[in-house]
Backbone as CSV, one residue per row, in Angstrom:
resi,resn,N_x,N_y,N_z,CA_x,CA_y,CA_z,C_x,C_y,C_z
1,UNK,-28.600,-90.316,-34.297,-28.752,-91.750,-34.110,-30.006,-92.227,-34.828
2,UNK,-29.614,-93.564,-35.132,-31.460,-94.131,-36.102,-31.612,-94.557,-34.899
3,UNK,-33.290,-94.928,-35.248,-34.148,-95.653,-33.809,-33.378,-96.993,-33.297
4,UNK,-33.123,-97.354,-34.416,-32.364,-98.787,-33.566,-31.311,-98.255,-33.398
5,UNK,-30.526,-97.451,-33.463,-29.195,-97.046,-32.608,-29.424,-96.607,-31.225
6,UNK,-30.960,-96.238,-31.178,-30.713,-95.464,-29.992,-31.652,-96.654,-28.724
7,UNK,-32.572,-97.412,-29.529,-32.868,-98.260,-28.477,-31.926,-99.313,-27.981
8,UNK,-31.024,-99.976,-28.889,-30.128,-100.288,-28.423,-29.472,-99.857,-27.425
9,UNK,-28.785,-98.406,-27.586,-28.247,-97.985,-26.286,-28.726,-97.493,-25.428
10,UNK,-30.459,-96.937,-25.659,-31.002,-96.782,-24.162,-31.304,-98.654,-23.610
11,UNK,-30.967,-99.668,-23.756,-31.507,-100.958,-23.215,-30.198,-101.092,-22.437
12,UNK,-28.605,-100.862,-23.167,-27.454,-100.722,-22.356,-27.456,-99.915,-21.109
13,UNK,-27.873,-98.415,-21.565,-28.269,-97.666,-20.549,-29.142,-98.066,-19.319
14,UNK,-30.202,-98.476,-19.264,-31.382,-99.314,-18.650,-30.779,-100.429,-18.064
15,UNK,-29.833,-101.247,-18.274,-29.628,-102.366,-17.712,-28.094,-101.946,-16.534
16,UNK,-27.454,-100.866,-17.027,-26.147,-100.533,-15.913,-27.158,-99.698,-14.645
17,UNK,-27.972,-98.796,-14.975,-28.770,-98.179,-13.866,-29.542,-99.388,-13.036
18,UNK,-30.067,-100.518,-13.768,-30.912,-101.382,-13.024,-29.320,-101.761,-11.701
19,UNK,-28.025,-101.700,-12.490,-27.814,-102.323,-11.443,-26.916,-101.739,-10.014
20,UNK,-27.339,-100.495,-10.286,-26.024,-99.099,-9.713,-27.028,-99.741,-8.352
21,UNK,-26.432,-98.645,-7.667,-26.585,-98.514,-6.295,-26.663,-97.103,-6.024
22,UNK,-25.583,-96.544,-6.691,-25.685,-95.368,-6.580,-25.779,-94.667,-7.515
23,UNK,-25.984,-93.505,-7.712,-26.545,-92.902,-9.447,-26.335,-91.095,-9.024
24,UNK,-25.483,-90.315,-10.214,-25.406,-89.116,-9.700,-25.578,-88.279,-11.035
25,UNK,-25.682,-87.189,-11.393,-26.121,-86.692,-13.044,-25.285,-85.331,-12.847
26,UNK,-25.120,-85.149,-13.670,-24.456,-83.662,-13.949,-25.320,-83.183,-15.191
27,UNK,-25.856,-81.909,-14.920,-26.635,-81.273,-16.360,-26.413,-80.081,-16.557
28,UNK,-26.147,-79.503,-17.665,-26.329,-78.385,-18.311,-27.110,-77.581,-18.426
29,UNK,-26.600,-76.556,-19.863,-27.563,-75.804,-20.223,-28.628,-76.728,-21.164
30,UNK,-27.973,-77.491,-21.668,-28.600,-77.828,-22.748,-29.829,-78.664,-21.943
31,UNK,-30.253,-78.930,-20.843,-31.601,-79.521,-20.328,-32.616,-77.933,-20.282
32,UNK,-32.430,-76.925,-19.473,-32.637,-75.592,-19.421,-32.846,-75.113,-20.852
33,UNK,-31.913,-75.469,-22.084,-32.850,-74.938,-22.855,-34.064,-75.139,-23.920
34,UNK,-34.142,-76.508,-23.430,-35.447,-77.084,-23.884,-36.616,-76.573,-23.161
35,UNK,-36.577,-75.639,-21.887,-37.649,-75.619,-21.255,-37.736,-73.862,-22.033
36,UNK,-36.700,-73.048,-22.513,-36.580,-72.032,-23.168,-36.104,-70.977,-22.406
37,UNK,-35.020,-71.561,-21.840,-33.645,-70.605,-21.087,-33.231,-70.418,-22.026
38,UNK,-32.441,-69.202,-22.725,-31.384,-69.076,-23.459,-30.045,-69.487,-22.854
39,UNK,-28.822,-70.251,-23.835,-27.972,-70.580,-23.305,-27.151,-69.055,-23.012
40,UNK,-26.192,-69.451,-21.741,-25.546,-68.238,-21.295,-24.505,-67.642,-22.519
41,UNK,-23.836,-68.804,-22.947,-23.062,-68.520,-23.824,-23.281,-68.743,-25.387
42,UNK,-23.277,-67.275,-26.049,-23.089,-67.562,-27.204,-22.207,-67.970,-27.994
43,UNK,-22.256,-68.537,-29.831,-21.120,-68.793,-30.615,-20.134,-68.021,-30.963
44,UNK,-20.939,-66.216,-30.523,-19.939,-65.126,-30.426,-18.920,-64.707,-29.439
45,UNK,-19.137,-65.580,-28.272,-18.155,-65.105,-27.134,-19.216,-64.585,-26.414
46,UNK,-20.396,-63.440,-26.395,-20.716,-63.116,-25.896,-21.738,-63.485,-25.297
47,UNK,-22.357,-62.732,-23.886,-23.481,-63.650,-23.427,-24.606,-62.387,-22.981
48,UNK,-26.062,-63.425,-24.219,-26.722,-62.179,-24.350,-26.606,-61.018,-25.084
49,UNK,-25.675,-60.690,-25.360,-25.184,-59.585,-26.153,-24.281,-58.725,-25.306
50,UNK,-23.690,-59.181,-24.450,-22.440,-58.489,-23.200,-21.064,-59.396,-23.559
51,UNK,-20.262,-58.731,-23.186,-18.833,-59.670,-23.091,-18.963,-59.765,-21.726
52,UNK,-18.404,-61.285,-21.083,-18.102,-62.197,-20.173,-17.774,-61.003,-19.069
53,UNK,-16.091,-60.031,-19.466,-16.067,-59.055,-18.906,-17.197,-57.934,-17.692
54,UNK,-18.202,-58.211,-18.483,-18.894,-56.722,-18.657,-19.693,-57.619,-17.451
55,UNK,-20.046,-58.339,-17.467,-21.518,-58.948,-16.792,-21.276,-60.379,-15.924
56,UNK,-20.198,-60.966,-15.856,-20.062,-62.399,-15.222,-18.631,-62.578,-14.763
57,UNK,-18.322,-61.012,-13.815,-16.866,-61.237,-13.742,-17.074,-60.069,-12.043
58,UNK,-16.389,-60.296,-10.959,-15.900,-58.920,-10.798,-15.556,-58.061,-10.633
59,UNK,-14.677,-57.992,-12.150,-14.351,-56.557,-12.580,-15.378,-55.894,-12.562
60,UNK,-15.855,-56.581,-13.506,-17.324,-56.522,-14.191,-18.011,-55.553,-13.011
61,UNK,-18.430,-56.202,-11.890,-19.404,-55.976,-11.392,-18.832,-54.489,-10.623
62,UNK,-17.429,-54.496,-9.979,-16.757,-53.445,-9.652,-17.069,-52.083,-10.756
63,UNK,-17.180,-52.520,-11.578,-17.373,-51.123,-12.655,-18.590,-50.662,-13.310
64,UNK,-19.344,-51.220,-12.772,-20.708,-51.107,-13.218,-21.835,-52.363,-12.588
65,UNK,-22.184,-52.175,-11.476,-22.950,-52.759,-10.935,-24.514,-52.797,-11.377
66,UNK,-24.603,-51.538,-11.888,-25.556,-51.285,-12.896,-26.711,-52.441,-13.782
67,UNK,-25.029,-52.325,-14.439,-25.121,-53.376,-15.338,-25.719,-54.397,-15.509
68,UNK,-24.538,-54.891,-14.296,-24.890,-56.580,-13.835,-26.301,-57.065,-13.344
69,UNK,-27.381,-55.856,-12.698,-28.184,-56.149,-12.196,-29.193,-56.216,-13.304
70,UNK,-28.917,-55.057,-14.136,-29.707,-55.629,-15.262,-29.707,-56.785,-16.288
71,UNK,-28.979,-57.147,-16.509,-28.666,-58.197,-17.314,-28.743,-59.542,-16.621
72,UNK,-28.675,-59.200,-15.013,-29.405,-60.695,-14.300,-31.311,-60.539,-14.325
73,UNK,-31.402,-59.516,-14.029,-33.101,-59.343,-13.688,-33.871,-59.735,-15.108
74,UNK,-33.150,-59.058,-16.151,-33.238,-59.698,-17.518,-33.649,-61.242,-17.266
75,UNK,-32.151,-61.746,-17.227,-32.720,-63.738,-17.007,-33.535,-64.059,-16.045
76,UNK,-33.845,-63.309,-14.370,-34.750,-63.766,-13.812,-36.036,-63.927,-14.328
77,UNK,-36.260,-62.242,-15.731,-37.658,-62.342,-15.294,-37.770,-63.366,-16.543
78,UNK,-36.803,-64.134,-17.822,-36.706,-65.104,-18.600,-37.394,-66.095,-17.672
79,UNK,-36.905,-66.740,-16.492,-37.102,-67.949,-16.062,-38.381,-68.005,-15.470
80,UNK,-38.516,-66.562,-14.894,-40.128,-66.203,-14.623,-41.154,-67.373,-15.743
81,UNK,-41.065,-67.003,-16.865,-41.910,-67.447,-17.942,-41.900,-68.733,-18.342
82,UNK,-40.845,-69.587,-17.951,-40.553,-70.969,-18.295,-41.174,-72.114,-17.383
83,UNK,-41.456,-73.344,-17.825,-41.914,-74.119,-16.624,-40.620,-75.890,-16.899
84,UNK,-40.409,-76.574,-16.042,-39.298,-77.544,-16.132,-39.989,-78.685,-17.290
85,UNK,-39.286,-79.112,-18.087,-40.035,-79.776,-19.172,-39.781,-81.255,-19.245
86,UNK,-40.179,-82.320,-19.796,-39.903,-83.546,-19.308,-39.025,-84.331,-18.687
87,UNK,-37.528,-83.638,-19.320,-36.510,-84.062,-19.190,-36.240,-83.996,-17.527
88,UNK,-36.836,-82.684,-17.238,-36.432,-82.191,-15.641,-36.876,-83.322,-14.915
89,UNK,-38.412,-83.861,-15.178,-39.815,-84.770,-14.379,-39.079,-86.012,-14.025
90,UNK,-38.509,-86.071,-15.823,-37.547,-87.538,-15.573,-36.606,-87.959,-14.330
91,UNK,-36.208,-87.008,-14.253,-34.659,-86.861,-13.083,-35.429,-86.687,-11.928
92,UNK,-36.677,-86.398,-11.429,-37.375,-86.271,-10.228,-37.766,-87.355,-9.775
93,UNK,-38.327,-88.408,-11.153,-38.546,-89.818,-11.056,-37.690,-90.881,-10.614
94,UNK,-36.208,-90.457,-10.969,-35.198,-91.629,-11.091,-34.871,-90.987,-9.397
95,UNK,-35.017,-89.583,-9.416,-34.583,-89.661,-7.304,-35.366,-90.289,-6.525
96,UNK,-36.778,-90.123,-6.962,-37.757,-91.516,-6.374,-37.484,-92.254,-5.547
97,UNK,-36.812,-93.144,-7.241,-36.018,-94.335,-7.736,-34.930,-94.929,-6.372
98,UNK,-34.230,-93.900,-6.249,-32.591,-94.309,-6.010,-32.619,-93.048,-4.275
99,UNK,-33.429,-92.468,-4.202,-33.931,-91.815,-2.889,-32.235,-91.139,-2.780
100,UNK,-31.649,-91.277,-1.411,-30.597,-90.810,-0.731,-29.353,-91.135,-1.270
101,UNK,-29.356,-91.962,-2.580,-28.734,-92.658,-3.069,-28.221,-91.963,-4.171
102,UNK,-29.037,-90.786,-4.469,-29.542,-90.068,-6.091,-28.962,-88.471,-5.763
103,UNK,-27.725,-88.259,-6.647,-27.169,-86.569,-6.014,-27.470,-86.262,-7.715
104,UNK,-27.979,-84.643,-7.766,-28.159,-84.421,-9.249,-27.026,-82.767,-8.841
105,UNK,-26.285,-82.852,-9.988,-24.965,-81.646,-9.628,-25.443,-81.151,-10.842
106,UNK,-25.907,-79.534,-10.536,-25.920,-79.049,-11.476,-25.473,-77.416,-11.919
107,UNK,-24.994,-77.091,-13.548,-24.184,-76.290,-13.499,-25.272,-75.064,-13.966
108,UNK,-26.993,-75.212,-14.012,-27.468,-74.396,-14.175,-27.872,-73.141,-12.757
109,UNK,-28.483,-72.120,-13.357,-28.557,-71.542,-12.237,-30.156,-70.947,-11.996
110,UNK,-31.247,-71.604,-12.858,-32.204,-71.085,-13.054,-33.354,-71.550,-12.055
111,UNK,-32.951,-72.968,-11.245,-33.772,-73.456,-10.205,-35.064,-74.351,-10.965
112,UNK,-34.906,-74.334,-12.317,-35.619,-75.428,-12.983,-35.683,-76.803,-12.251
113,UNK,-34.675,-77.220,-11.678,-34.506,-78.824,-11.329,-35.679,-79.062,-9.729
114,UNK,-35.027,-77.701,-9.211,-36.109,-77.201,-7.829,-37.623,-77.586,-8.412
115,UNK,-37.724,-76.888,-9.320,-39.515,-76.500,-9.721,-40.146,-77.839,-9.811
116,UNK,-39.071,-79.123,-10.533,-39.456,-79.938,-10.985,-40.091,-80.740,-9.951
117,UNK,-38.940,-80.871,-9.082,-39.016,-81.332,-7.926,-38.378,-82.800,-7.001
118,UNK,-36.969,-82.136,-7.737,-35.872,-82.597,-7.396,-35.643,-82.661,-5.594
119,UNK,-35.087,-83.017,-5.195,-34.505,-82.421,-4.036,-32.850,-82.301,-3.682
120,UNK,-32.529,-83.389,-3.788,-31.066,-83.449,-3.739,-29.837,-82.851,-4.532
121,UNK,-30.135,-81.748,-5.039,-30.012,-81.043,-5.993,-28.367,-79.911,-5.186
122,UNK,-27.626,-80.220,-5.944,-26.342,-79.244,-5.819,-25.655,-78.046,-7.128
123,UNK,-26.487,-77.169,-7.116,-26.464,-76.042,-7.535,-24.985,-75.069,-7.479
124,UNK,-23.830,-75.824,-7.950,-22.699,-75.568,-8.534,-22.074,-73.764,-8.321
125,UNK,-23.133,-73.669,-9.619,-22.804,-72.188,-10.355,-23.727,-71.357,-9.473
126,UNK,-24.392,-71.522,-8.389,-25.348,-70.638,-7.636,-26.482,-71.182,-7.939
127,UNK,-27.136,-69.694,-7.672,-28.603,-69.475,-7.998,-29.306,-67.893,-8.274
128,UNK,-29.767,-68.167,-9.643,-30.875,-66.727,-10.230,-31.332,-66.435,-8.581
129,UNK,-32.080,-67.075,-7.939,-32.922,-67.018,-7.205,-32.567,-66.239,-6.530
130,UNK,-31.392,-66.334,-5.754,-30.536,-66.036,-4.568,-29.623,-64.669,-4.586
131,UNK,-29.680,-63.965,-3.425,-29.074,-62.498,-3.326,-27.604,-62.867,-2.335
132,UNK,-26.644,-62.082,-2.383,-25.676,-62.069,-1.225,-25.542,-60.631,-1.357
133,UNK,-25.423,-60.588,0.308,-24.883,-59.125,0.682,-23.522,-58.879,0.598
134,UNK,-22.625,-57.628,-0.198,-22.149,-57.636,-0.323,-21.045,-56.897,1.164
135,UNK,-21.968,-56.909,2.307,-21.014,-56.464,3.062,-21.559,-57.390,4.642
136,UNK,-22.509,-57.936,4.871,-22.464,-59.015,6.062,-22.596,-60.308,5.286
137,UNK,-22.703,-60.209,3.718,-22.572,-61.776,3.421,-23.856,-62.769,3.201
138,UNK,-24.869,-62.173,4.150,-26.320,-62.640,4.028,-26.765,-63.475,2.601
139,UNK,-27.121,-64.449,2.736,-27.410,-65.143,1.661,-29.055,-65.345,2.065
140,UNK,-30.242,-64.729,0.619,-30.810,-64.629,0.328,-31.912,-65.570,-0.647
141,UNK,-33.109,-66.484,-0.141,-33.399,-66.762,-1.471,-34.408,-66.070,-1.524
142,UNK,-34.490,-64.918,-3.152,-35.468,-63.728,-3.502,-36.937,-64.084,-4.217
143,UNK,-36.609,-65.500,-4.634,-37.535,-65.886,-5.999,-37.240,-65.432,-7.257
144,UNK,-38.294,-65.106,-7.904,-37.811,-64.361,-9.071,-38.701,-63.162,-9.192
145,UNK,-38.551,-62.335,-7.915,-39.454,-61.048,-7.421,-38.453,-60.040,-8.349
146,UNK,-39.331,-58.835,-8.712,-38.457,-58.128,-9.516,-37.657,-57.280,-8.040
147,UNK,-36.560,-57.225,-8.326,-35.514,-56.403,-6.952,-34.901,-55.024,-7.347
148,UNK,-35.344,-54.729,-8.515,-34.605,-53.506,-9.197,-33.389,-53.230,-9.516
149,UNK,-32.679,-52.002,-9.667,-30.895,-51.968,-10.290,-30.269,-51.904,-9.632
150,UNK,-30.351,-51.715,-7.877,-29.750,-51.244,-7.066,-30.369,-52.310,-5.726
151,UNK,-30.509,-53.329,-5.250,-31.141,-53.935,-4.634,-30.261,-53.915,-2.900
152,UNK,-30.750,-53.500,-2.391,-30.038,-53.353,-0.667,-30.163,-54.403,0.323
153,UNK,-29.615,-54.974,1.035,-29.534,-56.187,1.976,-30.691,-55.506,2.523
154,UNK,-31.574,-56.210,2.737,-32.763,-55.761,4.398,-32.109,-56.185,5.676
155,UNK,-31.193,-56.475,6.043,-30.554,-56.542,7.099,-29.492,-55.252,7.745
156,UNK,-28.791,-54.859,6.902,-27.561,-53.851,7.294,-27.613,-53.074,6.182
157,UNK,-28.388,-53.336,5.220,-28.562,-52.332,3.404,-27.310,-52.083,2.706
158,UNK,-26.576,-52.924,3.019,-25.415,-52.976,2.351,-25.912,-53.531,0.785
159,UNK,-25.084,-53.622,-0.133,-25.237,-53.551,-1.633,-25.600,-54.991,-1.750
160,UNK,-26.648,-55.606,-2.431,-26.954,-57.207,-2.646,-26.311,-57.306,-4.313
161,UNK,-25.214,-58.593,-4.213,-24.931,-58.854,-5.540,-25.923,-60.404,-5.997
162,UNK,-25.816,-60.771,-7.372,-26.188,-62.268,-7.610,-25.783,-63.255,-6.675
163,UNK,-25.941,-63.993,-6.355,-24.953,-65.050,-5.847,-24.881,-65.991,-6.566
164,UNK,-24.376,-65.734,-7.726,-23.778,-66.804,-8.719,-22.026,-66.946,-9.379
165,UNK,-21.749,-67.875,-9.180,-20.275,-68.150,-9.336,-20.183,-66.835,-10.665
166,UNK,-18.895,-66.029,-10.734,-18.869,-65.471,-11.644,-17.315,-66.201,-12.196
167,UNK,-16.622,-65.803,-13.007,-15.524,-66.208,-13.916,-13.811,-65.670,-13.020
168,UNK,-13.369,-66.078,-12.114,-12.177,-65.572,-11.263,-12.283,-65.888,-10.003
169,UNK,-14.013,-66.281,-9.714,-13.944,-67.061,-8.647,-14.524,-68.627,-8.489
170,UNK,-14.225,-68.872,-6.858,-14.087,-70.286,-6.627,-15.470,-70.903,-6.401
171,UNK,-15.797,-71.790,-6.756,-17.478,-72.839,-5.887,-17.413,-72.800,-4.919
172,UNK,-18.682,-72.742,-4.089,-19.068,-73.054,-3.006,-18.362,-74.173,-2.336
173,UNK,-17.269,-74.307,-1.936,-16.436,-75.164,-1.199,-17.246,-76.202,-0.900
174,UNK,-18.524,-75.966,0.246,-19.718,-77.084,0.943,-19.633,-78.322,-0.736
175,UNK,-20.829,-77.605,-1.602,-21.767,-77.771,-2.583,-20.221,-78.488,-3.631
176,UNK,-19.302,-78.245,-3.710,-18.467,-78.652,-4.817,-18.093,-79.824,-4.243
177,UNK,-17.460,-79.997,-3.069,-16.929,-81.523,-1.972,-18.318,-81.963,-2.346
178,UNK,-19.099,-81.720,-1.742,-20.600,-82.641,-1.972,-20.878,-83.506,-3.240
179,UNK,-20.593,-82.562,-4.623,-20.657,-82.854,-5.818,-19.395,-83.865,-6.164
180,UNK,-18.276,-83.681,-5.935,-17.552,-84.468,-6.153,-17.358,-85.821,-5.433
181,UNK,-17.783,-85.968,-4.479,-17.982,-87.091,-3.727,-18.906,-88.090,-4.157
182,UNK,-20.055,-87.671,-4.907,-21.422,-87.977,-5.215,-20.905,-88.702,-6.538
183,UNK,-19.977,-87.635,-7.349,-19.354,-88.565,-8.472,-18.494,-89.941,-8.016
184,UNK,-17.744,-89.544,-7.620,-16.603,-90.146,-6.566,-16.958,-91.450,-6.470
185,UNK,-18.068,-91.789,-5.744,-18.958,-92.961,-4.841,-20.242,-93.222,-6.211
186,UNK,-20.219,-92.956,-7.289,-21.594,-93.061,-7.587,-21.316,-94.434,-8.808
187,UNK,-22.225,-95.116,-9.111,-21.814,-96.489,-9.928,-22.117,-95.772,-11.969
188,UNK,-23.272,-95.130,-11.802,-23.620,-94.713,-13.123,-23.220,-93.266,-12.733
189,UNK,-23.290,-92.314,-13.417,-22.941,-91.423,-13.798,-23.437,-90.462,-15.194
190,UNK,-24.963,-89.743,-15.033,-25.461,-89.119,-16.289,-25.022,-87.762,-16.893
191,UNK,-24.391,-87.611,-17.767,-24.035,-86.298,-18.207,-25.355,-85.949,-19.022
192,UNK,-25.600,-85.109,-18.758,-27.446,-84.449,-19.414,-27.165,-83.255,-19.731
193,UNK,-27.111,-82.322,-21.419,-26.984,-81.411,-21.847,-25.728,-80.396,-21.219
194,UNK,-24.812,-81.149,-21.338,-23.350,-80.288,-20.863,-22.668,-80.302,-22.128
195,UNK,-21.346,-79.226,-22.393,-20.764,-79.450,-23.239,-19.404,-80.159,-22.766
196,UNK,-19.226,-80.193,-21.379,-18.169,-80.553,-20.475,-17.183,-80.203,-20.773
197,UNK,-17.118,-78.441,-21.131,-15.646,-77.993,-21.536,-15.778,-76.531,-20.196
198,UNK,-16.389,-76.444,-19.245,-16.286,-75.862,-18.926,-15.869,-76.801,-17.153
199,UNK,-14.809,-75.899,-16.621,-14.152,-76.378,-15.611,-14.166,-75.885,-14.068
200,UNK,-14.263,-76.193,-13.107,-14.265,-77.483,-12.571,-14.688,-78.362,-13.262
201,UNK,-16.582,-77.989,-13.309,-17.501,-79.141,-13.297,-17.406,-79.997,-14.338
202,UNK,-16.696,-80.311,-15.301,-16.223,-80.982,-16.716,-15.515,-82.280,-15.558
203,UNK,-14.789,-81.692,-14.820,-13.517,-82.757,-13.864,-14.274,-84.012,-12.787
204,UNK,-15.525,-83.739,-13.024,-16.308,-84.823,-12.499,-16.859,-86.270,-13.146
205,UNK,-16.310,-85.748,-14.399,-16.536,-87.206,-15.101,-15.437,-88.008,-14.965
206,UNK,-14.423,-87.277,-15.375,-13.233,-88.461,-15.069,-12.720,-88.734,-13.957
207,UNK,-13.414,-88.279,-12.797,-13.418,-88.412,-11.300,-13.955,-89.789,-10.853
208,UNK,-15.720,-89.719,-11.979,-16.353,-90.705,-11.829,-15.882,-91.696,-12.350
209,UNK,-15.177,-91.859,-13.233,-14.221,-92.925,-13.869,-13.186,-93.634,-13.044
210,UNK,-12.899,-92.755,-12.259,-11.399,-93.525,-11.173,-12.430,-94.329,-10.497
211,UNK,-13.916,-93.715,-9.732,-14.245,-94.323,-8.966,-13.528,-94.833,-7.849
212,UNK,-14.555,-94.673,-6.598,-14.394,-95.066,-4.640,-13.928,-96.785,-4.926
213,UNK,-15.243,-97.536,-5.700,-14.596,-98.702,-5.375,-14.477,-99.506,-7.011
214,UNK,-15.507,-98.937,-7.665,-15.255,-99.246,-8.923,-15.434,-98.324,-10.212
215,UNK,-14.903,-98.387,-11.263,-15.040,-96.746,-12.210,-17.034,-96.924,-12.741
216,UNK,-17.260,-95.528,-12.327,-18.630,-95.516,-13.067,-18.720,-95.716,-14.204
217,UNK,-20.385,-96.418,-14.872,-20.272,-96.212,-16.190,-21.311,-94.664,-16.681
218,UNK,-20.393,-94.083,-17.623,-21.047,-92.641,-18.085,-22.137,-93.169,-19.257
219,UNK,-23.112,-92.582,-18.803,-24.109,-92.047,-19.496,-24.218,-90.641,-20.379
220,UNK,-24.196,-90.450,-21.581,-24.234,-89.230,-22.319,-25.247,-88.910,-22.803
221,UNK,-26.333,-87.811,-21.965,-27.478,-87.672,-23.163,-27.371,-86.350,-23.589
222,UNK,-27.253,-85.852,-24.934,-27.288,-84.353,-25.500,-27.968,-84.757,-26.946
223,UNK,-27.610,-83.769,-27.751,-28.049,-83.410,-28.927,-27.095,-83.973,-29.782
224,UNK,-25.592,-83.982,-29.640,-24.856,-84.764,-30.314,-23.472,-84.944,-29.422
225,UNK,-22.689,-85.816,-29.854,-21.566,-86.112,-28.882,-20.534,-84.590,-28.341
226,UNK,-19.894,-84.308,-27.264,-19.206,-83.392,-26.935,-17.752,-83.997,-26.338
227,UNK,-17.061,-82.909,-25.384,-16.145,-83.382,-25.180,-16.627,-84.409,-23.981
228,UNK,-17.470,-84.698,-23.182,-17.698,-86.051,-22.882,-17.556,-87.418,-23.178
229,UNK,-17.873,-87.391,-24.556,-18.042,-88.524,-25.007,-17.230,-89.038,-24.874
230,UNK,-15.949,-88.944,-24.710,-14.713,-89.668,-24.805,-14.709,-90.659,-23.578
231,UNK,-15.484,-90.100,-22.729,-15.356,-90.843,-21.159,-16.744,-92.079,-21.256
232,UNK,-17.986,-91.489,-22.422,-18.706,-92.268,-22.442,-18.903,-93.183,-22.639
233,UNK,-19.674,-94.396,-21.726,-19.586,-95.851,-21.905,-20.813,-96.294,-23.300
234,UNK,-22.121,-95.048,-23.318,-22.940,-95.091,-23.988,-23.315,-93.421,-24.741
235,UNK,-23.646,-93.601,-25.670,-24.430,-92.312,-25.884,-25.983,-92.090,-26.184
236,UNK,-26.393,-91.501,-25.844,-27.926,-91.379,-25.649,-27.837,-89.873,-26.437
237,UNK,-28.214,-89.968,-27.963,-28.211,-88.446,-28.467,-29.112,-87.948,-29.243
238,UNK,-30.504,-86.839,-28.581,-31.297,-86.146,-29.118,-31.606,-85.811,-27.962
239,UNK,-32.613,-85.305,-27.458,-33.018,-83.796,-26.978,-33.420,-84.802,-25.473
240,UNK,-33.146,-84.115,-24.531,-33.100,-84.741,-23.435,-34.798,-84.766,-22.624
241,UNK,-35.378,-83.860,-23.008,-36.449,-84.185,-23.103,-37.615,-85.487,-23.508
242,UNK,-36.752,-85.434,-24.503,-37.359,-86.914,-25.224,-36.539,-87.904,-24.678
243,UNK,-35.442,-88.053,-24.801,-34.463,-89.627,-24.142,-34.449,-89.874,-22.908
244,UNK,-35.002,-88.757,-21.696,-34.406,-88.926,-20.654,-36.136,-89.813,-20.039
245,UNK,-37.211,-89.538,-20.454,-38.615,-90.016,-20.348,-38.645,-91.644,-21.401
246,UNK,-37.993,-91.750,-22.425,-37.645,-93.059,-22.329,-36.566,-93.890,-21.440
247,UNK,-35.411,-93.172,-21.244,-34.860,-94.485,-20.458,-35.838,-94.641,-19.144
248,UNK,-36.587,-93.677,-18.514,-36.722,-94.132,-17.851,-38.041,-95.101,-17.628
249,UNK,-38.841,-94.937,-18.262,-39.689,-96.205,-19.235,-39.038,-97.389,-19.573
250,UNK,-37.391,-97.494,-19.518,-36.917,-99.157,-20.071,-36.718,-99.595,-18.382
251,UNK,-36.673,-98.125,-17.583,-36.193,-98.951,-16.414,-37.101,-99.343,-15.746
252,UNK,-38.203,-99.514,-16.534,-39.879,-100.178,-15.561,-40.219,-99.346,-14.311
């Protein structure tokens, strides 16, 4: 976008939020990797240098648990090193803003939005943070303490897996109703560094479109248009870092 393409549509942008009521965001990787998450998925299929198979499935995890623990402790101790970068501050500002009013659904799993200091925050795909026992179920939040290859419930020492959505299974039933409702009922609607081809959470934009009483208007901020855009009322496109600290500067 040139500068006047884009102030133009952050002033469009700025003037539908002045008048929501309600306001809900869906974000990606692509906010996470401005702060210097690597995205999960590469242009090769693979993630990290693993197939999907091997590490985010499980089969996966059935055949090598090993594995999996390494290649998560890997990204924990990644996120270890990172801190939430403007874009995150922005979205902490606009909950302020819009208080009980303000649901942020998100498909990362690194707890960036936490750090920032979000609150209302619905964590989709899980959480790095977080352990489940794989035999009373115990749900865990660990930090990003190193837990080793083999990590044991402290309750019953049964086997602790990630507790992050892997690829064959379902969302958090609670956290997904929550998220979709939030779209559902919400007047604006921000898509922030998604490619929105990945599903469920892609199915919340055009959710937000039917709209409770009237269709939201979508907000798109990324790097360049995706399969979103099609639903978008505006596009907001360069690094969310930078766009997401101006709109919210137009919104006084």
């Amino acid at each position: 976008m040139t500068d006047a393409e884009l102030d133009a549509a952050l002033d469009r942008a700025a003037h539908w939020l002045r008048l929501a009521e309600r306001v809900c965001v869906l974000t990606g990787a692509g906010v996470s990797a401005e702060s210097g998450v690597p995205t999960f998925r590469a242009s090769d299929g693979l993630w990290e240098g693993h197939r999907i198979e091997d590490v985010a499935s499980p089969d996966g995890w059935d055949r090598n648990p090993l594995l999996v623990w390494q290649f998560y402790n890997a990204r924990r101790a990644n996120v270890a090193t990172v801190k939430p970068n403007p874009g995150h501050f922005a979205l902490v500002a606009m909950e302020d803003r819009w208080r009980e009013r303000f649901a942020l659904v998100t498909q990362n799993v690194d707890g960036l939005h936490l750090d920032a200091g979000s609150t209302n925050v619905l964590e989709i795909h899980g959480s790095l943070r977080q352990t489940r026992c794989t035999v009373c179920e115990s749900v865990a939040n660990r930090g990003l303490e190193p837990l080793g290859d083999a990590p044991e419930c402290p309750q019953c020492r049964g086997r602790l897996r990630p507790h992050i959505v892997w690829f064959g299974e379902g969302l958090p039933q609670d956290i997904w109703s929550a998220a979709r409702l939030a779209a559902y009922q919400c007047h604006v609607l921000l898509v922030v560094g998604t490619s929105a081809v990945v599903h469920p959470a892609a199915s919340l934009i055009p959710l937000a479109k039917r709209g409770e009483v009237t269709p939201a208007k979508v907000i798109e901020v990324n790097l360049t248009p995706t399969e979103a855009s099609a639903y978008a009322d505006v596009g907001l496109y360069g690094p969310s870092g930078a766009v997401l600290p101006k709109l919210l500067q137009r919104l006084g």
